[in-house]
C-alpha positions in Angstrom: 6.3 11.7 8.0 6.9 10.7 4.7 5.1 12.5 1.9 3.4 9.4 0.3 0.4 10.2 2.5 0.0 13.8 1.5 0.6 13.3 -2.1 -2.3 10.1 -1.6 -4.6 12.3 0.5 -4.3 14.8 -2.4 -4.8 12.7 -5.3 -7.8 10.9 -4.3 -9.7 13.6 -2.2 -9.4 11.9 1.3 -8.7 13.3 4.3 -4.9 12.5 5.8 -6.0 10.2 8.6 -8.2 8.3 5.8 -5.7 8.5 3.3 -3.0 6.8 5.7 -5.6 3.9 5.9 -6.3 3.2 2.4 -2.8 2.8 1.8 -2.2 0.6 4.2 -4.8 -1.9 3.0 -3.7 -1.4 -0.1 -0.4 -2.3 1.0 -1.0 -5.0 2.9 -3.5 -6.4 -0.2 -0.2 -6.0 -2.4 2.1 -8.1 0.6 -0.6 -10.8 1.0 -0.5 -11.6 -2.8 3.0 -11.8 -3.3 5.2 -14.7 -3.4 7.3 -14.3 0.2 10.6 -13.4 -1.3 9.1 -10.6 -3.4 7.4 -9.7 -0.6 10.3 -9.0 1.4 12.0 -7.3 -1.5 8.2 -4.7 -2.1 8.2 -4.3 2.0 11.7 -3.0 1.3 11.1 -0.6 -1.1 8.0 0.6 1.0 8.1 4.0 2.8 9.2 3.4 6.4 5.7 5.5 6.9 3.6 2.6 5.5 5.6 -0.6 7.0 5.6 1.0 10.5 2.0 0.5 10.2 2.3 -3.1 10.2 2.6 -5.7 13.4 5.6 -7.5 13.4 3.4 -10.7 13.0 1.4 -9.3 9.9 5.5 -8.7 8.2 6.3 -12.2 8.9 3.2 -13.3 7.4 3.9 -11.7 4.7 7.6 -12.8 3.9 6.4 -16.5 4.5 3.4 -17.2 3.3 1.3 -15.9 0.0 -2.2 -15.4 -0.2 -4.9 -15.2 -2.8 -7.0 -12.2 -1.7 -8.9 -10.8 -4.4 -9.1 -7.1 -6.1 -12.8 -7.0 -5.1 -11.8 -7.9 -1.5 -10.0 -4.7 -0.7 -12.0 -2.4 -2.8 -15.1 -3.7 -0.6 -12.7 -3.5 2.1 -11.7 0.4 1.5 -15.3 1.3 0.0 -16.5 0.1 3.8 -13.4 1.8 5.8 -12.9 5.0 4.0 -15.9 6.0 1.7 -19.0 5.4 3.5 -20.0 2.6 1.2 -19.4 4.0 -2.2 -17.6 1.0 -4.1 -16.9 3.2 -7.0 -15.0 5.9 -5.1 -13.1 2.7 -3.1 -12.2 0.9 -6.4 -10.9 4.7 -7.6 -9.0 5.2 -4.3 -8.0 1.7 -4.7 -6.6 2.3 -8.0 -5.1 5.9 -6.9 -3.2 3.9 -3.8 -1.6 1.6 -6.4 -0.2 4.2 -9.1 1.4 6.5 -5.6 2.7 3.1 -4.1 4.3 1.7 -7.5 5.2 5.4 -7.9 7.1 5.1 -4.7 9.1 1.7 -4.3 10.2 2.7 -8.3 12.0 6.1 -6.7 13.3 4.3 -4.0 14.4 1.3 -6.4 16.5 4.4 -8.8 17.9 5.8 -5.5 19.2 2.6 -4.0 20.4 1.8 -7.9 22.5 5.1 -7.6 23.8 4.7 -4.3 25.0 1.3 -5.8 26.9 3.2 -8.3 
């Protein structure tokens, strides 16, 4: 399994199997906001690990349509999920599962750059 779990689990103090689901809303929140062809191009990027995650209908969803879900959505969301509640620990996990993801798709963006080359 990738190490984008571990390396989340670790940064914002959740256990793996908790971890593995913050990310995935995360991800998801990140999908469902884009515009479809950028979409496509972030699910790319993604760590097989994540996007295997996903039903096949939720990744066409997200390469044809775009929605408008808010921040404060998916922190309530992971606050309810993954920390018991605690909306300031799920906007910091929130926050934490965007720097690792962006982290992420940018190493796989430099790789697929130099394999180019």
């Amino acid at each position: 399994m990738d190490d984008i779990f571990g390396l989340f689990s670790q940064r914002s103090g959740l256990s793996s199997s908790v971890a593995s689901m913050g990310l995935s809303l995360v991800s998801k929140f990140l999908l469902r906001n884009a515009e479809p062809q950028r979409a496509s191009g972030f699910m790319s990027m993604l760590p097989s690990s994540i996007t295997n995650m996903f039903s096949n209908d939720e990744k066409q969803r997200f390469t044809t349509t775009q929605e408008n879900v808010s921040e404060d959505e998916v922190i309530d969301q992971i606050s309810k999920d993954c920390c018991n509640g605690d909306r300031e620990k799920g906007k910091q996990v929130y926050q934490e599962a965007v720097k690792v993801i962006r982290e992420k798709t940018r190493q796989r963006q430099q790789q697929g750059h130099q394999q180019e080359e």
